[in-house]
C-alpha positions as CSV (number, residue, x, y, z in Angstrom):
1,X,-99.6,-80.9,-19.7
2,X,-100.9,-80.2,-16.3
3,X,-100.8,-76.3,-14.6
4,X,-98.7,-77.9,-12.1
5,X,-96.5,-79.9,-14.8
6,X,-96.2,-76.7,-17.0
7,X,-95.5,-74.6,-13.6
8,X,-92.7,-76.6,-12.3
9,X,-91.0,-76.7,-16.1
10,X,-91.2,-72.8,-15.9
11,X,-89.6,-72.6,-12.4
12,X,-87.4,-75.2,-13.4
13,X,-85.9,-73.1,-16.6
14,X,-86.0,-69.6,-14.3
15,X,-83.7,-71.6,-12.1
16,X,-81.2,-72.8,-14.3
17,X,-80.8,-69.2,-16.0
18,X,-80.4,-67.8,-12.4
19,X,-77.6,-70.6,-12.1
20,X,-76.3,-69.8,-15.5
21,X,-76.2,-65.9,-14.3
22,X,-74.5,-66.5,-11.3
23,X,-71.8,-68.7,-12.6
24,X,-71.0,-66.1,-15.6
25,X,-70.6,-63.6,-12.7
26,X,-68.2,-65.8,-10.7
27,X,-66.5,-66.7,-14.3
28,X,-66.2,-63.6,-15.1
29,X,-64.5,-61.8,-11.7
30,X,-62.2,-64.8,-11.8
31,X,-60.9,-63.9,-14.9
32,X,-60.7,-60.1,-14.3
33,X,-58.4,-61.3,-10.5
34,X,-55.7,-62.7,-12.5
35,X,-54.3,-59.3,-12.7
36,X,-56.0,-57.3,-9.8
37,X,-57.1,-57.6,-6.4
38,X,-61.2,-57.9,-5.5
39,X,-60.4,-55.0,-3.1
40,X,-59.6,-53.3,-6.4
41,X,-62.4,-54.9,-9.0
42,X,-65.6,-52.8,-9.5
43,X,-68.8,-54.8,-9.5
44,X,-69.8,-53.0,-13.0
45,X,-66.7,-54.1,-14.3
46,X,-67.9,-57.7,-13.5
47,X,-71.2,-57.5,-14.8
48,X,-69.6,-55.7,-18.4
49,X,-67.3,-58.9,-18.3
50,X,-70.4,-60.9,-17.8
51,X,-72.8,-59.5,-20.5
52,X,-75.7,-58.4,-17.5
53,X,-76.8,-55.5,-16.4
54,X,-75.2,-54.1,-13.0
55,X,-78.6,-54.2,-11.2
56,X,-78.8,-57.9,-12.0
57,X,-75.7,-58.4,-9.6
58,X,-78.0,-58.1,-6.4
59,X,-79.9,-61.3,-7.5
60,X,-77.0,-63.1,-7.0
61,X,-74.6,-61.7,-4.6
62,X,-75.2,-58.8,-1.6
63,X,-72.0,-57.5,-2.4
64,X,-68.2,-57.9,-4.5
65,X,-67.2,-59.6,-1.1
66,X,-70.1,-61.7,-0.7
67,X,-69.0,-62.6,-4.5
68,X,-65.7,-63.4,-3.4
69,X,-66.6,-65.7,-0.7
70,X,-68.5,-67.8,-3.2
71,X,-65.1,-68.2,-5.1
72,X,-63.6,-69.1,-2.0
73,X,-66.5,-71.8,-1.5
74,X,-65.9,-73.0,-5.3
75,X,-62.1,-73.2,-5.4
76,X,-61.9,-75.2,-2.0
77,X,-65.4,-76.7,-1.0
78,X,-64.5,-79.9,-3.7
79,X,-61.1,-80.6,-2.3
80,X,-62.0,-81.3,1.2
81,X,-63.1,-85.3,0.4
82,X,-60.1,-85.5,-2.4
83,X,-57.6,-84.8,0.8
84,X,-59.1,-87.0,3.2
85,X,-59.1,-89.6,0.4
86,X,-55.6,-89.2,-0.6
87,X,-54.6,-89.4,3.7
88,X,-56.9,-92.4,4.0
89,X,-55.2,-94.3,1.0
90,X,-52.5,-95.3,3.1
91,X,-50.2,-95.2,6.4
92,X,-47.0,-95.4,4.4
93,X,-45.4,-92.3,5.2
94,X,-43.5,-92.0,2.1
95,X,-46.8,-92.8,-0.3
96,X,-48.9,-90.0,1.4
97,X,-46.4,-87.6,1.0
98,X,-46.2,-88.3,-2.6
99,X,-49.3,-88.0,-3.4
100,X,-50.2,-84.6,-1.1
101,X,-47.6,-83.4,-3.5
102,X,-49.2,-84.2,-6.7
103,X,-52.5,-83.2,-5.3
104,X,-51.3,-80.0,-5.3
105,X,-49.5,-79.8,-8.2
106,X,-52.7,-81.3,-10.7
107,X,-54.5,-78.3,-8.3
108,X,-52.2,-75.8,-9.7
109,X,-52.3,-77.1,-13.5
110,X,-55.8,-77.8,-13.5
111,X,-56.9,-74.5,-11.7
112,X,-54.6,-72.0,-11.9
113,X,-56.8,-68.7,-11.5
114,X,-58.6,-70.3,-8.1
115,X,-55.4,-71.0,-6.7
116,X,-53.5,-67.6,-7.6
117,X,-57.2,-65.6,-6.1
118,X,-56.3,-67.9,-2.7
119,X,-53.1,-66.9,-2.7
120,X,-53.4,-63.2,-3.7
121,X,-56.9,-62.8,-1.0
122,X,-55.5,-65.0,1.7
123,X,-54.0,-62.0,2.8
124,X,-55.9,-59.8,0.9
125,X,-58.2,-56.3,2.0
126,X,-61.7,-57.9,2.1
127,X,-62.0,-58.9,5.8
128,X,-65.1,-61.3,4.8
129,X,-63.1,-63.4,2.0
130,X,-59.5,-63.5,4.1
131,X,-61.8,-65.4,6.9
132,X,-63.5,-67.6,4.6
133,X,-60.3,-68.3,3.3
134,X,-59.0,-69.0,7.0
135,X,-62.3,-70.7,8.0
136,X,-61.7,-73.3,5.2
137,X,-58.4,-74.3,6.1
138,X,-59.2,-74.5,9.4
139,X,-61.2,-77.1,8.2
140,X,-58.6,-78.4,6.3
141,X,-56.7,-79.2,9.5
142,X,-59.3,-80.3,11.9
143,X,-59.7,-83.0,8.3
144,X,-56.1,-83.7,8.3
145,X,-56.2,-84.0,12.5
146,X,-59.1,-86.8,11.8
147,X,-57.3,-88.9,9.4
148,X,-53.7,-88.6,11.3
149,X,-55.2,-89.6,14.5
150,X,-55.8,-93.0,12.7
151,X,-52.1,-93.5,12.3
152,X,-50.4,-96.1,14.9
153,X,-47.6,-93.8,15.7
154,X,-50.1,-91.0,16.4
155,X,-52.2,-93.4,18.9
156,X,-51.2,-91.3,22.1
157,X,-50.9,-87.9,20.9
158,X,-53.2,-85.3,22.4
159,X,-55.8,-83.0,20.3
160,X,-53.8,-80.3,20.0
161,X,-50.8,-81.6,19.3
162,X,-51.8,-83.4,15.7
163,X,-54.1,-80.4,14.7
164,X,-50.9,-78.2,15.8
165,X,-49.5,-81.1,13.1
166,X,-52.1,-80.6,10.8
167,X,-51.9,-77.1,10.5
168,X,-48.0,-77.6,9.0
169,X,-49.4,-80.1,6.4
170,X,-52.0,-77.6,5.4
171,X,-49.4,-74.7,5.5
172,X,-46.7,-76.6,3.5
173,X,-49.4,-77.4,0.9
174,X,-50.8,-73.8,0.6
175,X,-47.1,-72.5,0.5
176,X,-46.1,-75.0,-2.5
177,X,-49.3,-74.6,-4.5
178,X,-47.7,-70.2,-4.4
179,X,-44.5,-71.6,-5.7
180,X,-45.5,-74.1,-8.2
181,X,-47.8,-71.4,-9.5
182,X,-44.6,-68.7,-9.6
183,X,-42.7,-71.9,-11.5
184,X,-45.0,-71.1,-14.5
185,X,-45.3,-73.6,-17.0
186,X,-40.9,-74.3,-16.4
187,X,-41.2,-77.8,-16.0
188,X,-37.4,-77.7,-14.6
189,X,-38.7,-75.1,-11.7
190,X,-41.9,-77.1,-11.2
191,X,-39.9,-80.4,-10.3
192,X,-37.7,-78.6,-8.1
193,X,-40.3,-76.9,-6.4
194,X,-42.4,-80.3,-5.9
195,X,-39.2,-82.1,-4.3
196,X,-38.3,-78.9,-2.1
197,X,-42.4,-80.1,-1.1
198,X,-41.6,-83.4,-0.5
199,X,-38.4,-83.0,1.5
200,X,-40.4,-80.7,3.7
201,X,-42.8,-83.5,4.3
202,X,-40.3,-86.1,5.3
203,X,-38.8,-83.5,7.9
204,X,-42.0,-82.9,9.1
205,X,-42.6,-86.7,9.2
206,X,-39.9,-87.2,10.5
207,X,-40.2,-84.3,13.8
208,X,-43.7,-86.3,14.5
209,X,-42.3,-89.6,14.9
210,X,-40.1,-88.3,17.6
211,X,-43.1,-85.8,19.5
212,X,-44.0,-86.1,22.3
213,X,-40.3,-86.1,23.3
């Protein structure tokens, strides 16, 4: 084996442990939020929950918000090409607004503890994660603008008025991931929120076919 071989198989290993080590952090003040707020969470009691020492925390994060936009980065930065796929899939009203709802729903069953830290920091008291939380759906809706501007009934509408459009899309979704995760694992509770979804959509559908007035 070459120096350089045996020097980029070193580096190589040193940067998987420091991607190992970072994740366990993340892992580890994602389990600690489900009952507390990361205004409230300590970084020591992170790095306890982790197994690492507390000065080990600063080769990772600058800070317990710089920590908590990462987790805002991992619990939305995925979704952003599974929503524009799921608006692409079809311009039959009644199809997309199925499947926004069970887009949300499999987002609640599959991640639970990302979506209840969204919904607990989207208003929460650490300025830098509430706007990352902001910043992403914002994107959200300039996403959501894109794909509805490609609708036929849309064809005439200005900017404004579809991301004004977009933005209700991205607020009914964020509102019925918070219910569907207060429904708990009651199936009954979990239909009824998922319909209440649905019925929203179709009025909201329904509005846009009839705007501009």
């Amino acid at each position: 084996m070459s120096h350089t071989t045996g020097g980029a198989a070193v580096t190589g290993v040193r940067q998987a442990r420091k991607r190992r080590t970072r994740q366990s952090l993340l892992d580890a003040a994602l389990a600690l939020l489900e009952e507390q707020s990361l205004s409230g969470l300590g970084l020591r009691e992170v790095t306890r929950a982790a197994g690492i020492a507390p000065t080990a925390f600063y080769r990772h994060f600058r800070d317990m918000a710089d920590l908590g936009v990462a987790l805002v980065e991992e619990s939305l930065g995925s979704l952003h090409a599974t929503v524009r796929a799921n608006l692409a899939a079809t311009v039959d009203s009644e199809r997309r607004i199925a499947g926004t709802v069970e887009l949300v729903a499999r987002l609640v069953r599959e991640h639970p503890a990302h979506v209840r830290f969204l919904a607990r920091e989207r208003h929460g008291g650490v300025r830098p994660v509430r706007e990352a939380i902001g910043g992403e759906l914002d994107r959200f809706a300039v996403e959501v603008a894109a794909e509805l501007a490609r609708l036929p009934e849309a064809s005439d509408w200005r900017r404004e008025d579809l991301l004004m459009l977009a933005r209700l899309y991205v607020d009914l979704m964020v509102t019925t991931a918070s219910a569907l995760l207060a429904a708990g694992p009651d199936a009954a509770a979990g239909e009824r929120v998922e319909e209440e979804a649905r019925r929203r959509l179709r009025l909201v559908a329904l509005g846009s076919r009839h705007w501009p007035g």
